[in-house]
PAMI-997786 format. One line per field, with one value per residue: residue number from 1; residue in three letters; z negated, y negated, x of N, C-alpha, C, O in turn. Coordinates in nm, 3 decimals, padded with zeros to 5 digits. Layout:
! PAMI-997786
seq = [NUM;...]
type = [ala;...]
n_zz = [Z;...]
n_yy = [Y;...]
n_xx = [X;...]
ca_zz = [Z;...]
ca_yy = [Y;...]
ca_xx = [X;...]
c_zz = [Z;...]
c_yy = [Y;...]
c_xx = [X;...]
o_zz = [Z;...]
o_yy = [Y;...]
o_xx = [X;...]
***
This chain:
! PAMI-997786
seq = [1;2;3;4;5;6;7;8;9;10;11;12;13;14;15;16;17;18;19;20;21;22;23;24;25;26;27;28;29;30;31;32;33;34;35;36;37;38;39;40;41;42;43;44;45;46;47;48;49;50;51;52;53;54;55;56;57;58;59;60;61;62;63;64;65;66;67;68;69;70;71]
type = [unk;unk;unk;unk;unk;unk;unk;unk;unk;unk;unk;unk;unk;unk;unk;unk;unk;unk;unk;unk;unk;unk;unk;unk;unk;unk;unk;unk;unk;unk;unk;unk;unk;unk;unk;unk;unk;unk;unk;unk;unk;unk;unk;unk;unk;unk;unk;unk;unk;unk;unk;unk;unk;unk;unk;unk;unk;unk;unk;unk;unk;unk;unk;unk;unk;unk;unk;unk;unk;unk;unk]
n_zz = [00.000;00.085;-00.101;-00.064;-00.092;-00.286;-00.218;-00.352;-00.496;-00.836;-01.026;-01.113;-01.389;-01.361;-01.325;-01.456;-01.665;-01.979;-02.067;-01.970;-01.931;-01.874;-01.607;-01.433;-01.486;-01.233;-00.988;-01.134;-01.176;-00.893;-00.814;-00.960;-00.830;-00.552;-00.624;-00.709;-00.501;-00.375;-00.474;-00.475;-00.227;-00.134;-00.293;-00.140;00.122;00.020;-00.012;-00.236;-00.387;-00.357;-00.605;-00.822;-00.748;-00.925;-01.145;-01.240;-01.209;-01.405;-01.636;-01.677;-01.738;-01.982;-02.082;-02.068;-02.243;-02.488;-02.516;-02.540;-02.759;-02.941;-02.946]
n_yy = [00.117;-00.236;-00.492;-00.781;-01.109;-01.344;-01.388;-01.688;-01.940;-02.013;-02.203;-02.536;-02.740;-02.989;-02.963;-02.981;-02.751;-02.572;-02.327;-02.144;-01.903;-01.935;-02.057;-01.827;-01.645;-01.618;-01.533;-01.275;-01.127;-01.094;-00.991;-00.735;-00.613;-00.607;-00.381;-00.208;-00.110;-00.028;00.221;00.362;00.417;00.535;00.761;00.868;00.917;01.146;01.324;01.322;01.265;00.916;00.874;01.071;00.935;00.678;00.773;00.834;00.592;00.445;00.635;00.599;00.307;00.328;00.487;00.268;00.089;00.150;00.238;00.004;-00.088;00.050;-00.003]
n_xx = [00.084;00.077;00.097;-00.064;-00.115;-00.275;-00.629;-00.729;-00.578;-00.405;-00.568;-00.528;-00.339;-00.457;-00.739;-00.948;-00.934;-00.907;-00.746;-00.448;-00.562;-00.822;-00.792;-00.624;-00.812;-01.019;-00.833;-00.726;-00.960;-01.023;-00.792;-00.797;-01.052;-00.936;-00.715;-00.908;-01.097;-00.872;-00.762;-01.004;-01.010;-00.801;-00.826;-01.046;-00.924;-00.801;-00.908;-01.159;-01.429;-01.617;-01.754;-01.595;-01.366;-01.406;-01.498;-01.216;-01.098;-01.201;-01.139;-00.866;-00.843;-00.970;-00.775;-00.556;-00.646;-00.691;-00.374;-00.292;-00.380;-00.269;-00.023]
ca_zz = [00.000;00.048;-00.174;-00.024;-00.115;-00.344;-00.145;-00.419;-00.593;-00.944;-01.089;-01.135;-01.539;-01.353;-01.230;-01.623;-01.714;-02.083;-02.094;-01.839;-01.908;-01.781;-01.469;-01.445;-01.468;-01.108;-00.965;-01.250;-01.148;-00.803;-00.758;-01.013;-00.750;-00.450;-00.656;-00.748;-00.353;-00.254;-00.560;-00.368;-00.108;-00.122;-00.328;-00.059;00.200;00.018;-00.045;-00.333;-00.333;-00.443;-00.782;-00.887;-00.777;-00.995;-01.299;-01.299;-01.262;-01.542;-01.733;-01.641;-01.791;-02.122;-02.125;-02.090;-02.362;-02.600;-02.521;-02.566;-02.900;-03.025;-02.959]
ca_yy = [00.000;-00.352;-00.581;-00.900;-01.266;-01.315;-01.524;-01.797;-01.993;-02.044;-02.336;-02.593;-02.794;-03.057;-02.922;-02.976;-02.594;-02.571;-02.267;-02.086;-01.791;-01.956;-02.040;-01.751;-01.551;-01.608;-01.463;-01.141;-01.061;-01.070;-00.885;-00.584;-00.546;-00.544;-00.283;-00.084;-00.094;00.019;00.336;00.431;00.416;00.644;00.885;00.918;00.984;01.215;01.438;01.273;01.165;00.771;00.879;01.121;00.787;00.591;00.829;00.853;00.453;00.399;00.694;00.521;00.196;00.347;00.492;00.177;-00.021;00.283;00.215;-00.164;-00.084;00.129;-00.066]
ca_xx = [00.000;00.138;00.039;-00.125;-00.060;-00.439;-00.660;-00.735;-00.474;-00.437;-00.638;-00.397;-00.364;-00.521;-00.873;-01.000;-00.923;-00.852;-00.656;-00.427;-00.639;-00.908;-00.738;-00.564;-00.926;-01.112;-00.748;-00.728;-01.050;-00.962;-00.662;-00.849;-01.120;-00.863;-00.689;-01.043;-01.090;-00.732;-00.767;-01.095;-00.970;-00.686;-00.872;-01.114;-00.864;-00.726;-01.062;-01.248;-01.531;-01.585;-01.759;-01.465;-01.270;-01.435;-01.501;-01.080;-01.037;-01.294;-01.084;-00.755;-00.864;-00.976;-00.603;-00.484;-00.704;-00.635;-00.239;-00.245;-00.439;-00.201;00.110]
c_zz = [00.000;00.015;-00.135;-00.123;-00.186;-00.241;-00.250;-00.511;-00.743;-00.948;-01.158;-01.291;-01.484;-01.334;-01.369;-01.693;-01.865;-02.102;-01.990;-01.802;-01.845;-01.588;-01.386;-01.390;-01.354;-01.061;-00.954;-01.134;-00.958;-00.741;-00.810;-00.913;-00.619;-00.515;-00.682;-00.613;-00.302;-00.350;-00.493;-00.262;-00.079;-00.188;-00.233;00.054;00.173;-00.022;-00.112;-00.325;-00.405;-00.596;-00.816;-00.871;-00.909;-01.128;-01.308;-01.285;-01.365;-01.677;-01.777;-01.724;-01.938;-02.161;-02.175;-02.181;-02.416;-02.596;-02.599;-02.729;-03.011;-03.004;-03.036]
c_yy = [-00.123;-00.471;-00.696;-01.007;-01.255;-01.426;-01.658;-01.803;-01.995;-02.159;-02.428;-02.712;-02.940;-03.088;-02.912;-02.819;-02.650;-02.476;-02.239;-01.942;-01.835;-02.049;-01.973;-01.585;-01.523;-01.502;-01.339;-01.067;-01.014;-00.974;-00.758;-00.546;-00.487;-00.421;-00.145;-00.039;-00.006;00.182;00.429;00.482;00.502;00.749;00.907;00.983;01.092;01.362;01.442;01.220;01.010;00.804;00.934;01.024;00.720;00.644;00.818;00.687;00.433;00.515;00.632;00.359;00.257;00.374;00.353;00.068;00.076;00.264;00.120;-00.172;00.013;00.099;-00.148]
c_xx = [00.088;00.036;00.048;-00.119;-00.250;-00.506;-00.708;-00.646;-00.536;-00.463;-00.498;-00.405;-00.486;-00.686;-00.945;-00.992;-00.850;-00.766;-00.580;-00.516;-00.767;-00.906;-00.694;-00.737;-00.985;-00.960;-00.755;-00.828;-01.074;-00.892;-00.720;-00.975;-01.072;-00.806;-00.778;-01.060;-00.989;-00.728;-00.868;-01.057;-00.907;-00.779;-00.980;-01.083;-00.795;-00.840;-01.182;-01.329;-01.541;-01.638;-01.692;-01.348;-01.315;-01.429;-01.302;-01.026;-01.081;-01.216;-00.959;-00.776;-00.882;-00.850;-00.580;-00.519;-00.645;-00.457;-00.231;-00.316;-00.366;-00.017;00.116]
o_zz = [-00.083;00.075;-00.155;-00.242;-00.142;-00.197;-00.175;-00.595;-00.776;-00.882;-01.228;-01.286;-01.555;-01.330;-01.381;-01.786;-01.873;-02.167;-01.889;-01.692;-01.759;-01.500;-01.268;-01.311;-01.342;-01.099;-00.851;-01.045;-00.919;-00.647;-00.735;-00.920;-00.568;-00.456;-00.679;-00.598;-00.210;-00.280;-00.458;-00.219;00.017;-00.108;-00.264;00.103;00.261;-00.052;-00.089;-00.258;-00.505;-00.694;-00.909;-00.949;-01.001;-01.219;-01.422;-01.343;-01.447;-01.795;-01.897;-01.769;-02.016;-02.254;-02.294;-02.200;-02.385;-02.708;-02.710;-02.803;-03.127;-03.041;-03.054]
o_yy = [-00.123;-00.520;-00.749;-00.978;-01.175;-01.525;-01.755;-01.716;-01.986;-02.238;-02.390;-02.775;-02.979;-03.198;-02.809;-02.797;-02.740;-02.522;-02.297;-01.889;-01.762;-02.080;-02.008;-01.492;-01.405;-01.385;-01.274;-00.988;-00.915;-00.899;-00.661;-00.425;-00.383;-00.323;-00.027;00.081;00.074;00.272;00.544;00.595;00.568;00.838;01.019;01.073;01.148;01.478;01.513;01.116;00.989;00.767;00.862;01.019;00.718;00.585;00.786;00.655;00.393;00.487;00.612;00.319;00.226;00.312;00.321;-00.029;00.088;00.284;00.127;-00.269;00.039;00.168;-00.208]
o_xx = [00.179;-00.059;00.158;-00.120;-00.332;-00.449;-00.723;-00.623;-00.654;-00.396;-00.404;-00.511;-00.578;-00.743;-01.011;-01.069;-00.766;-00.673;-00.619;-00.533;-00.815;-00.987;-00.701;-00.748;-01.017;-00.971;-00.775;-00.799;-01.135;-00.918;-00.709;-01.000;-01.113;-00.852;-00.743;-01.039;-01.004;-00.682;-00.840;-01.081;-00.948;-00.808;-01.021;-01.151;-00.730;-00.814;-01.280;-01.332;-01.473;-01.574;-01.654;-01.253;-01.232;-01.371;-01.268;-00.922;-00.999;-01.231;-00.938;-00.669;-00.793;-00.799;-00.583;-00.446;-00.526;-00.412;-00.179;-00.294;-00.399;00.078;00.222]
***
């Protein structure tokens, strides 16, 4: 996969944003659906169907809260 330039910039200090996380957020959310897309994607070409995609991104994410909660 090559990873694409995002199509919307980050919100810049000036555009009244109070945090960077909330500049930072339209982006995030962004790039995690191109990535939910490009996971499908491959697991479909490779035999899976999109809900056994999805049940192992949605498992894959609990990993990774369950990590970051135990570091």
């Amino acid at each position: 996969m090559n990873p694409s330039l995002p199509h919307r910039p980050a919100a810049t200090a000036d555009e009244h944003i109070l945090t960077v996380q909330e500049a930072l957020e339209p982006l995030y959310v962004e790039l995690e659906q191109e990535v939910e897309a490009a996971l499908i994607e491959a697991a479909i070409s490779a035999g899976w169907s999109a809900d056994e995609a999805l049940e192992a991104i949605d498992e894959l994410k609990r990993h990774d809260i369950l990590d970051d909660h135990t570091s």
